[in-house]
C-alpha positions in Angstrom: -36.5 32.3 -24.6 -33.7 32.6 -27.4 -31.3 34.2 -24.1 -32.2 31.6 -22.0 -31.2 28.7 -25.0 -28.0 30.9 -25.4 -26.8 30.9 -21.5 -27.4 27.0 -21.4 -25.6 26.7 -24.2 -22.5 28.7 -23.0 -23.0 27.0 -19.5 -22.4 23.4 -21.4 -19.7 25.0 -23.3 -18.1 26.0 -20.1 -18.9 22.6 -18.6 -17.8 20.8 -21.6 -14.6 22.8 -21.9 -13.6 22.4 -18.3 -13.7 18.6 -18.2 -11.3 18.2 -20.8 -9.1 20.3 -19.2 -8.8 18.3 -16.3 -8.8 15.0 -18.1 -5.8 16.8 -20.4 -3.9 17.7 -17.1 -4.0 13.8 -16.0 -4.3 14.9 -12.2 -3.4 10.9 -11.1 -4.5 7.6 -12.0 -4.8 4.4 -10.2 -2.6 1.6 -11.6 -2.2 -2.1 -10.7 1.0 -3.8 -11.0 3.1 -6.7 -10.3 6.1 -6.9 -8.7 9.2 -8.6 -11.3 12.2 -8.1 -9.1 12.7 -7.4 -5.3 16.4 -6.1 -5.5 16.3 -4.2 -7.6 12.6 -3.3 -7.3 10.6 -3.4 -10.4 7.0 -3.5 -11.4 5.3 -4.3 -14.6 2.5 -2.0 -14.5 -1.1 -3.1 -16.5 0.7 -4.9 -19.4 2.4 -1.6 -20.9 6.0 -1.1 -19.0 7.8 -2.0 -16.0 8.8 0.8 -13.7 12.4 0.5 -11.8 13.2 1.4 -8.4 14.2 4.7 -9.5 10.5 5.9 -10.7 8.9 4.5 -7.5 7.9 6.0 -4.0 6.9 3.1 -1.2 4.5 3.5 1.2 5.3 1.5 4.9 2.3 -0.1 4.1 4.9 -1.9 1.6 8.0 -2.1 3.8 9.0 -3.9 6.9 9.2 -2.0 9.6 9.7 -1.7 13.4 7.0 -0.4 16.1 6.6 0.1 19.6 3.9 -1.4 21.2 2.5 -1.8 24.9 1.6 -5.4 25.8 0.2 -7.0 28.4 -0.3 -11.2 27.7 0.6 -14.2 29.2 2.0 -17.7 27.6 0.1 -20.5 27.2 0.8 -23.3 30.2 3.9 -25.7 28.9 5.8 -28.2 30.9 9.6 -30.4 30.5 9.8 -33.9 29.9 11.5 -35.6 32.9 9.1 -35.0 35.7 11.4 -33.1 38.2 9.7 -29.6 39.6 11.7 -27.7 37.9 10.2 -28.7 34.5 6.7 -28.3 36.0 3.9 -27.0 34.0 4.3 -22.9 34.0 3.8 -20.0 31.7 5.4 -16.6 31.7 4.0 -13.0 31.7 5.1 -10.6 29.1 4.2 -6.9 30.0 5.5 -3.4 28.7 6.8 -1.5 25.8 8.1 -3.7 23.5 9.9 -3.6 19.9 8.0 -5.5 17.0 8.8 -5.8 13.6 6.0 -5.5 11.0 7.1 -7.8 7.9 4.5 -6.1 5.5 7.9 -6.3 2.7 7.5 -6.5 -0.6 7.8 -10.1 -2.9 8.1 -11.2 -5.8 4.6 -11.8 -7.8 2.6 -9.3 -5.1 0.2 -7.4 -6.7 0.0 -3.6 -5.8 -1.8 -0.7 -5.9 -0.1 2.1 -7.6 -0.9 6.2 -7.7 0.8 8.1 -10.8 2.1 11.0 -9.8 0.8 14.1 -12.0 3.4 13.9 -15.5 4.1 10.0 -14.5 7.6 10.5 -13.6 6.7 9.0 -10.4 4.6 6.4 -8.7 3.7 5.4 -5.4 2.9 2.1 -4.1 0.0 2.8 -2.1 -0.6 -0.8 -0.7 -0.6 -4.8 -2.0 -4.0 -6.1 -3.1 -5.6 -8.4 -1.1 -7.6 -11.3 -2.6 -10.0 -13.2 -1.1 
């Protein structure tokens, strides 16, 4: 009984010992911030310091950005004013691979999420928080 008290013991040590060795190694945290400045990017993070462009790592969740798409829609019906044929009511059809621009940019006051990178010499903006 006394061995079996003495291996739980060491096994909670162990356990015990282990955990703040992780929590001492600060793996990452999540952060929230606010964006101060677009050009040059800054972001006060949790009321304890702003972090300049320099320190931070965007994610094209938080950039504008161009992708191709395949489309396949029409235009709603529209028509002139003056009455002749050629203004008649018509709509156009808009097909292929086309070239659209995502404007997912960062502004002023936007609230984002931020991962600290292991040491906090560097932090990525994972994505803006959404509030509903």
């Amino acid at each position: 009984m006394n061995l079996l008290l003495n291996s739980n013991d060491l096994y909670n040590s162990i356990k015990v010992a282990a955990i703040k060795a992780v929590e001492a190694s600060h793996p990452c945290d999540f952060l929230f911030g606010k964006v101060t400045s677009i050009s040059p990017l800054k972001v006060y993070v949790e009321q304890k310091m702003t972090l300049s462009s320099a320190q931070l790592v965007l994610t094209r969740n938080v950039t504008d950005y161009k992708v191709d798409v395949t489309i396949d829609w029409g235009t709603e019906a529209t028509s002139g004013g003056s009455g002749e044929s050629s203004f008649a009511s018509h709509n156009h059809n808009i097909e292929g691979k086309k070239e659209l621009t995502i404007h997912n940019g960062l502004k002023v006051d936007d609230e984002v999420i931020l991962l600290k990178k292991k040491g906090g010499q560097k932090y990525l903006i994972l994505d803006k928080v959404v509030t509903t």
